[in-house]
MARLODREN-104837 format. One record per residue: z, y, x of N, C-alpha, C in turn. Coordinates in steps of 0.001 Angstrom, whole numbers, plus 500000, padded with zeros to 6 digits. Last residue first. Layout:
REM MARLODREN-104837
    n.zz    n.yy    n.xx   ca.zz   ca.yy   ca.xx    c.zz    c.yy    c.xx
       Z       Y       X       Z       Y       X       Z       Y       X
...
END
This chain:
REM MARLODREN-104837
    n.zz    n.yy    n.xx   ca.zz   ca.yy   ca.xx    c.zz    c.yy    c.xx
  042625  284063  636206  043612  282824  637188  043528  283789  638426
  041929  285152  632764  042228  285557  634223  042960  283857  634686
  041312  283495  630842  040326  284167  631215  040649  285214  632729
  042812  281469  629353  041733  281399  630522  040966  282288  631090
  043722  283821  626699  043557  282468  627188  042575  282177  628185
  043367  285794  625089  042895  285861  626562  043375  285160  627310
  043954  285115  622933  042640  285248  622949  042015  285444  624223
  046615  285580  622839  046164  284326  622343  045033  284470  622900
  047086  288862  623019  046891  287671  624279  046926  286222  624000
  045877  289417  620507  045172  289809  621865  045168  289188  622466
  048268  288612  619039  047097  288007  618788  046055  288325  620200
  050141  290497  620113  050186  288726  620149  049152  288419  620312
  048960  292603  619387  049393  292419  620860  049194  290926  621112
  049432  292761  616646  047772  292841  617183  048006  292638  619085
  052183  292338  616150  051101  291393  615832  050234  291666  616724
  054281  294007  618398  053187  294099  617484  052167  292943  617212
  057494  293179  619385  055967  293192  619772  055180  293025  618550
  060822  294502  620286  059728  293615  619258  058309  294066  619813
  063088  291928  621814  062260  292957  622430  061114  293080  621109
  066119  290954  622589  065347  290773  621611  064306  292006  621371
  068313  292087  624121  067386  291519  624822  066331  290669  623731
  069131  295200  624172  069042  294490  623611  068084  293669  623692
  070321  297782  625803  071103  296712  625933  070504  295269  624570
  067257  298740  625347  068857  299458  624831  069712  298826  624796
  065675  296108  625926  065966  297669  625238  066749  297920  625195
  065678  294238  628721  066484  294411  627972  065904  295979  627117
  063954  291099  630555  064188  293106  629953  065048  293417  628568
  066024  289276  632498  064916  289350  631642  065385  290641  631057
  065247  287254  635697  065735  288639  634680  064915  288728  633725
  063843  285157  637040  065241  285369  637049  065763  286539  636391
  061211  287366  637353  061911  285574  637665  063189  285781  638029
  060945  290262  635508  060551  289612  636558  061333  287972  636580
  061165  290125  632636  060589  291477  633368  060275  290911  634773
  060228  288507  629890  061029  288159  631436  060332  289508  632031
  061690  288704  626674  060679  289029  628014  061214  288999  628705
  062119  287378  623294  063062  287829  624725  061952  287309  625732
  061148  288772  620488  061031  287675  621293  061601  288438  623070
  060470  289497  616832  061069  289725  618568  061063  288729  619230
  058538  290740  614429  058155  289901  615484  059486  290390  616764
  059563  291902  611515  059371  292628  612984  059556  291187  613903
  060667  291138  609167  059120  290606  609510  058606  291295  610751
  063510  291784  610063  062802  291763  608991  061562  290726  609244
  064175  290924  613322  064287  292028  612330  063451  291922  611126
  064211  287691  614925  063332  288381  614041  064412  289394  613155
  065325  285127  615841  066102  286696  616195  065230  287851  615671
  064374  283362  614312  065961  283873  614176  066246  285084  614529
  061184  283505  612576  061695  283626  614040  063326  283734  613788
  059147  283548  611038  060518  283266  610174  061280  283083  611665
  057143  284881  612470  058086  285504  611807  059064  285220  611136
  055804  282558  613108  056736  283191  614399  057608  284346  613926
  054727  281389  611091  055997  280539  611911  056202  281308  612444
  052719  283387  611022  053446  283420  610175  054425  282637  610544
  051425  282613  613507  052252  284002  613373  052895  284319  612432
  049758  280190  612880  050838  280599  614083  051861  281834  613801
  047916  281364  611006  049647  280585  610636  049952  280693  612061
  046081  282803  613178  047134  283734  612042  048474  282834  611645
  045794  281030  614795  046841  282331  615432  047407  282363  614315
  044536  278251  614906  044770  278762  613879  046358  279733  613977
  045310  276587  618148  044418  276728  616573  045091  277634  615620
  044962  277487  621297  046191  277446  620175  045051  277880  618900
  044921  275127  623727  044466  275633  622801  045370  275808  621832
  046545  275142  626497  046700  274156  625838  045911  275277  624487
  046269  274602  630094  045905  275296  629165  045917  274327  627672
  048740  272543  631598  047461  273364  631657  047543  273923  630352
  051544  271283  632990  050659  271924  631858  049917  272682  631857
  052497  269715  635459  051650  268943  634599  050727  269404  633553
  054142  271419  637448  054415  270472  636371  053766  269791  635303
  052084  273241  638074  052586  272446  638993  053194  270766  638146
  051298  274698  636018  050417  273905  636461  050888  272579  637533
  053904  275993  635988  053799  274983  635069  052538  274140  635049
  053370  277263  638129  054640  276413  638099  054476  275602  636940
  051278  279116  637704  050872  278353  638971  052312  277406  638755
  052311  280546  635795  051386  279934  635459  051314  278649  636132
  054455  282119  637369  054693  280911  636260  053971  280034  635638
  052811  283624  639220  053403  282722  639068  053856  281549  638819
  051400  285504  637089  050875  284190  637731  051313  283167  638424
  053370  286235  636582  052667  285884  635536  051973  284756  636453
  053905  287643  638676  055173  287330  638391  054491  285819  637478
  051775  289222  639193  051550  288450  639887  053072  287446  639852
  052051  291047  636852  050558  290070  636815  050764  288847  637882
  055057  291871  635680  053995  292262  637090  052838  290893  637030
  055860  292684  632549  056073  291770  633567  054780  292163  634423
  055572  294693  630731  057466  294448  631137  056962  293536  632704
  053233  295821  629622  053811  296035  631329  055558  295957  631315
  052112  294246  627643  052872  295268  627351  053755  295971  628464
  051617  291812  629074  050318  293458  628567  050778  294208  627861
  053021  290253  630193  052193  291632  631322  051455  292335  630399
  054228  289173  628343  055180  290496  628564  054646  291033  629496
  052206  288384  626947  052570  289168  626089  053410  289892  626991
  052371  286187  629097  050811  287227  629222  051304  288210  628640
  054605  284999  628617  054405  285474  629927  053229  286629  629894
  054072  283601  626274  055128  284809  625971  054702  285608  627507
  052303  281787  626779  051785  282751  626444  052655  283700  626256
  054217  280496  628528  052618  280592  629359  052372  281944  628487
  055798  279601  626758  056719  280156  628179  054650  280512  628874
  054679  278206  624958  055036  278808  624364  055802  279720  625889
  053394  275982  626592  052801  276664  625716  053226  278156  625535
  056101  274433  626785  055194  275198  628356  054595  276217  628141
  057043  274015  624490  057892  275249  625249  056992  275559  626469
  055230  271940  623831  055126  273397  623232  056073  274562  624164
  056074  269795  625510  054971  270865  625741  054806  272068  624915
  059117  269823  624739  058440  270614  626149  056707  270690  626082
  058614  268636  621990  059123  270051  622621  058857  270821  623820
  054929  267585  621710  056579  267295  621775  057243  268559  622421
  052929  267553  618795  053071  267535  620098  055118  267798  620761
  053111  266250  616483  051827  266095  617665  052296  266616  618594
  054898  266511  614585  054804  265054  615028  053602  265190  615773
  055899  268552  613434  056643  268617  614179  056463  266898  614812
  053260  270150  612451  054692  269401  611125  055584  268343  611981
  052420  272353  613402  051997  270694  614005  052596  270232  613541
  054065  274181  613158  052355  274495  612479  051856  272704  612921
  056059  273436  614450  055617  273600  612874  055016  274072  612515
  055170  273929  617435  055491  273005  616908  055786  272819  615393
  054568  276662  617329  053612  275648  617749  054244  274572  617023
  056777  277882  616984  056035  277857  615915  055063  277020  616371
  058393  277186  619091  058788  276618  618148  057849  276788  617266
  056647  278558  621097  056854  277119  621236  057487  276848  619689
  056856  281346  620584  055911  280548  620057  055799  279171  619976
  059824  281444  620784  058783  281922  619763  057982  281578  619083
  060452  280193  623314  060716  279419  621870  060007  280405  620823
  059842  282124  625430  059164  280800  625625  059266  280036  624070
  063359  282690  625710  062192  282850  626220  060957  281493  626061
  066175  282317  625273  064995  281427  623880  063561  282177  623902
  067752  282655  626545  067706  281346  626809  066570  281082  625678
  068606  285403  625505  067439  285176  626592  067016  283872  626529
  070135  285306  623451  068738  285660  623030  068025  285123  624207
  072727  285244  624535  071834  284062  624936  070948  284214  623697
  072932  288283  623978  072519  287677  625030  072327  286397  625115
  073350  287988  621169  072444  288841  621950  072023  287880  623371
  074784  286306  619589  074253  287775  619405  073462  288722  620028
  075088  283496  619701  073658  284343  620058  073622  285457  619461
  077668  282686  620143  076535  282790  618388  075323  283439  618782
  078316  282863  622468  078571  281321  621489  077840  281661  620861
  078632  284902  625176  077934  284801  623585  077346  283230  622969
  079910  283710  627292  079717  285098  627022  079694  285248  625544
  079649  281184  627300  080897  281321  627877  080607  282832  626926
  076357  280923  627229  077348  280795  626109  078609  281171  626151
  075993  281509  630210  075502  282413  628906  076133  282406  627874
  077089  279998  631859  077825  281025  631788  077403  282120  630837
  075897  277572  630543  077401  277961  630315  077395  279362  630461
  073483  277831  631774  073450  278066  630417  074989  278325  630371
  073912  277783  634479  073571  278698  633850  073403  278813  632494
  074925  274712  634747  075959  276053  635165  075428  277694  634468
  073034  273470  633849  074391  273374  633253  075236  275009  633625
  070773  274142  635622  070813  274276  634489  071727  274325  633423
  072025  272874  638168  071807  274299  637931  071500  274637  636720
  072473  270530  637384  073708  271185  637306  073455  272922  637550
  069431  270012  637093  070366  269839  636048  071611  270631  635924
  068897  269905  639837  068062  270938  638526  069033  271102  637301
  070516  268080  640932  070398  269664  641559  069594  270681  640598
  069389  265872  640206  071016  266540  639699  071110  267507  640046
  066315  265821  640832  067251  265916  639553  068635  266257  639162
  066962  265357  644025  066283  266747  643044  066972  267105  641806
  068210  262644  643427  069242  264126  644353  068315  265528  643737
  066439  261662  642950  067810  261459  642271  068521  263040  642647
  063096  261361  642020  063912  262235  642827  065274  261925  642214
  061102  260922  639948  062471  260771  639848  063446  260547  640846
  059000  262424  640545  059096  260860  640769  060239  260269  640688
  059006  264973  639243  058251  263683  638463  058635  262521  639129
  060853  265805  641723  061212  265343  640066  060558  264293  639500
  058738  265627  643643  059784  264910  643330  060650  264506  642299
  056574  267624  642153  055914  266039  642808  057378  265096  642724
  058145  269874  641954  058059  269494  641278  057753  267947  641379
  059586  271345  644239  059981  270273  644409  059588  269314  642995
  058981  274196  644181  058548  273754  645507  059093  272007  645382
  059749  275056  641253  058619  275035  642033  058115  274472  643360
  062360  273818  641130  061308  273516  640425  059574  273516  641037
  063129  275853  643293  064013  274673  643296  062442  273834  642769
  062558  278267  642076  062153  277725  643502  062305  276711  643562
  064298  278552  639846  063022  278053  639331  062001  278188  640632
  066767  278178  641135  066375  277623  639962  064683  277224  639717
  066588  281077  641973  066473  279989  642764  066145  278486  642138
  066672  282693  639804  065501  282679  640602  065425  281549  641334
  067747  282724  636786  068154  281970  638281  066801  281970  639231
  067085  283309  634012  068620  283622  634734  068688  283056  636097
  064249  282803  632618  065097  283856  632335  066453  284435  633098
  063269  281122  634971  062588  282524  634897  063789  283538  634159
  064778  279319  634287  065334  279610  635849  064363  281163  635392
  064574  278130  632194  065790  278828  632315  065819  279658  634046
  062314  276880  632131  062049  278372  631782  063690  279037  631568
  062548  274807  634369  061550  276161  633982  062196  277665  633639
  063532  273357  631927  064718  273808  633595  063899  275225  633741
  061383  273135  630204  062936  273623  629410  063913  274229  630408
  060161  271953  631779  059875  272968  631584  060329  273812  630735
  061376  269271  632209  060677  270186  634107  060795  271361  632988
  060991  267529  630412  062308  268306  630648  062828  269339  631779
  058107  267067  630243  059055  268242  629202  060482  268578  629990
  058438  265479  632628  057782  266700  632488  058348  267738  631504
  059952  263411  631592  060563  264143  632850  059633  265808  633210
  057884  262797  629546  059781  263149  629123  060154  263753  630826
  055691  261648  631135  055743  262878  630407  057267  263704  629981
  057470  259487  632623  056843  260771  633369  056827  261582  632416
  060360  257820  630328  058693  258510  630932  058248  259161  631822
  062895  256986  632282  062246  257771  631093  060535  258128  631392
  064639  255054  633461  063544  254642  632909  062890  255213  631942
  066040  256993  634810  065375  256068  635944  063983  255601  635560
  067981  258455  633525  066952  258954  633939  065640  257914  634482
  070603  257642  634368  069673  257079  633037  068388  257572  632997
  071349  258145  636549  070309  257176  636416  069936  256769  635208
  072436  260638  635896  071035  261351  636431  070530  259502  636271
  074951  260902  633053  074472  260235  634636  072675  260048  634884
  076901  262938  631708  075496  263112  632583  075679  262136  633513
  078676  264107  629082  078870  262616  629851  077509  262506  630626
  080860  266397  627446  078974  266285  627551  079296  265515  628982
  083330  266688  624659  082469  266134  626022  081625  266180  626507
  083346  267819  622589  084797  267433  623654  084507  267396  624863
  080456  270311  621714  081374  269053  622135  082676  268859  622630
  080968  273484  619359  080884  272351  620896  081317  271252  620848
  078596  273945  617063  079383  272711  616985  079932  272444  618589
  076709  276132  615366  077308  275628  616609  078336  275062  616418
  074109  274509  613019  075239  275335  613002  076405  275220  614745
  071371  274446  610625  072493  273642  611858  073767  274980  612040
  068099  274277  609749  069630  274137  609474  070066  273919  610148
  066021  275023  611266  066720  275823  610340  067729  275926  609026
  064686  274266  613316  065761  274370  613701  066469  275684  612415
  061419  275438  612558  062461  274595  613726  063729  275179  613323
  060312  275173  609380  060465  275978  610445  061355  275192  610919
  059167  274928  606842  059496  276138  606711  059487  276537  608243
  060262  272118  606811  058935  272370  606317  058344  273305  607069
  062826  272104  609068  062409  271935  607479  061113  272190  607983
  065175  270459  611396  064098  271501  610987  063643  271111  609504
  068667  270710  611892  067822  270231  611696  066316  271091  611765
  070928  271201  614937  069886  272193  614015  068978  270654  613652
  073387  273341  617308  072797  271728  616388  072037  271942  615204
  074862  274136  620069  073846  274221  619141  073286  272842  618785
  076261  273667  622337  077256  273509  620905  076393  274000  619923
  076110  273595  625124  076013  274948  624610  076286  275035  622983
  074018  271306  625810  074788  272241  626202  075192  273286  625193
  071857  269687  625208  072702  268811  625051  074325  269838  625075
  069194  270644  626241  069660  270692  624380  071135  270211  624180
  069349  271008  628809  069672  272165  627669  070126  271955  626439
  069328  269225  630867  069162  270479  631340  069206  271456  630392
  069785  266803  629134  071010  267245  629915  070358  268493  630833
  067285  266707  627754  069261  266811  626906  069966  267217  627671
  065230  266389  629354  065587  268256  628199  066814  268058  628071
  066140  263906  630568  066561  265524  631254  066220  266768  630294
  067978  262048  628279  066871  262510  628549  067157  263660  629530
  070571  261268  627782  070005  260243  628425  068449  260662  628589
  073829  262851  626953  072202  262595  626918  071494  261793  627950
  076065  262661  625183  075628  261534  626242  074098  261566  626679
  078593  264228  623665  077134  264358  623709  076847  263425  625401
  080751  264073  621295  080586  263885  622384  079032  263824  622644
  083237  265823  618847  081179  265329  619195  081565  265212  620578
  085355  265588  616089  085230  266308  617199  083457  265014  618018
  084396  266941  613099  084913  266202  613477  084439  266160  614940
  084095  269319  610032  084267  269332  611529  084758  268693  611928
  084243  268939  606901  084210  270030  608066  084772  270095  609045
  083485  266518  606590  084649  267012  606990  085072  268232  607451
  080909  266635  608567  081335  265686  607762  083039  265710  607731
  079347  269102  610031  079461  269013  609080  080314  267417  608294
  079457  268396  612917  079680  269894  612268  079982  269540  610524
  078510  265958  612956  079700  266087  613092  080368  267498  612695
  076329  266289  611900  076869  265256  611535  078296  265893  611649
  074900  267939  614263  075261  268528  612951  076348  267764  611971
  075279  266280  616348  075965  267370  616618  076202  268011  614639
  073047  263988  615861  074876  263956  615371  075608  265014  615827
  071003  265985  615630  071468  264854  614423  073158  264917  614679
  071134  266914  618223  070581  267805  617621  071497  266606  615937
  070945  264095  619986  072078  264857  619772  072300  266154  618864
  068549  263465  618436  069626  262206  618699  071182  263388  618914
  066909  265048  619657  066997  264869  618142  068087  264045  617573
  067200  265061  622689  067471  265844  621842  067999  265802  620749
  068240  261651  623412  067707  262629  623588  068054  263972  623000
  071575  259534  623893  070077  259908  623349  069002  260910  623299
  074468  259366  622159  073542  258738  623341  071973  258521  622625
  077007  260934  620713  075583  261333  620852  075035  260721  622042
  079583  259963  618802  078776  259707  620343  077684  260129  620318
  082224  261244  617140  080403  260781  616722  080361  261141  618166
  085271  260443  615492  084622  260832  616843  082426  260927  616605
  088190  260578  613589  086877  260080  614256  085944  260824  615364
  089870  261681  611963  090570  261345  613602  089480  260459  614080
  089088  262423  609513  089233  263131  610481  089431  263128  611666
  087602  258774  608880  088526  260007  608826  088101  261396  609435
  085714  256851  606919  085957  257348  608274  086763  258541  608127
  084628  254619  605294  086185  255320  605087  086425  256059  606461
  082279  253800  605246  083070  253200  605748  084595  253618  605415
  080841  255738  603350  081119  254187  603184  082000  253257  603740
  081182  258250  605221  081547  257684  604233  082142  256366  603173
  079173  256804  607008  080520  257165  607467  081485  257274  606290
END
């Protein structure tokens, strides 16, 4: 862009998935400080989340998403048939990014999901825009509130704890966002019944919804680095582990008006370990 002589009165198109809009959202945050972004996603994670809400983030070595900076778009451009020719698995990840917005803010949301997963995967037209714009509408009205994540769209990052440390402990090329976010929305779920924020049968639930959507049990190697990724966490107090709990589907628990909840290593680690062992 440079090379070319590009101005201030330029534009950057984001057509493309996450990493695609995650790239030129920062691009544009940054070249000039600040040139205006259009976002075109053409995956359902892009247009049920990553694509919303004016977050843009590279990752390092170190950890997801730990350069970037909020950037909104002019624009965000959704047509459900680009959809037509995306993978099954890509329509799965993007089942469980909708997921886990409906546990943190929309009960119906995540009925929707649950009783109509078979259709999604088959790329359902009318399902799909009905997941999506429910997903649009509820993330807005989170950001509308809190742009910088001071708190409350803490919630929208149920499930990213561990999902994100899954995924850089895996140097971010085995396994792909939505399955770590299934991962990572399965085991935050156990952590918030054994610290009794969440009802066993809320838990099971969500279990029984992401079984629905394709994710089973997914082994998690090596807890301890797991837990060192989960402390370079954002909404992390010092080396105090937090992470936002769903008290029931569609709410999530708050301390003291603060929806960044902390949990004790030896808790985590517990419910790593009690993997499979209730259904």
């Amino acid at each position: 862009m440079y090379e070319a002589s590009f101005g201030r009165d330029c534009c950057v198109v984001a057509f493309g998935g996450g990493v695609v809009g995650d790239l030129a959202g920062f691009i544009a945050a940054n070249f000039k400080r600040g040139i205006p972004l259009v976002q075109i996603p053409t995956t359902l994670l892009a247009m049920a989340d990553s694509s919303i809400g004016g977050k843009n983030a590279v990752n390092l070595p170190a950890g997801k998403n730990m350069l970037g900076s909020i950037h909104q778009p002019e624009k965000i451009l959704m047509d459900i048939a680009l959809l037509e020719t995306l993978p099954e698995q890509e329509i799965r990840n993007g089942l469980a990014e909708a997921l886990k917005t409906g546990i943190a803010m929309d009960s119906r949301l995540f009925e929707l999901i649950e009783k109509n997963s078979e259709k999604a995967i088959a790329k359902d037209q009318a399902v799909l825009s009905e997941i999506v714009v429910s997903c649009a509408r509820a993330k807005l009205s989170v950001v509308q509130r809190d742009e910088q994540e001071h708190n409350l769209r803490k919630t929208l990052n149920f499930g990213h704890t561990v999902g994100h440390a899954l995924e850089a402990l895996e140097e971010f090329n085995v396994i792909s966002h939505g399955e770590a976010i299934a991962a990572g929305v399965r085991a935050e779920a156990r952590i918030a019944e054994r610290i009794g924020i969440l009802p066993a049968a809320e838990r099971e639930r969500i279990e029984g919804a992401l079984e629905k959507i394709g994710f089973r049990e997914m082994p998690l190697s090596n807890p301890e680095r797991l837990m060192e990724f989960m402390e370079r966490d954002k909404k992390n107090s010092g080396k105090e582990i937090r992470m936002a709990l769903p008290e029931r589907i569609g709410k999530m628990h708050s301390a003291g008006g603060n929806f960044a909840v902390p949990v004790a290593r030896a808790v985590i680690l517990e419910a790593f370990e009690e993997r499979g062992e209730r259904r």
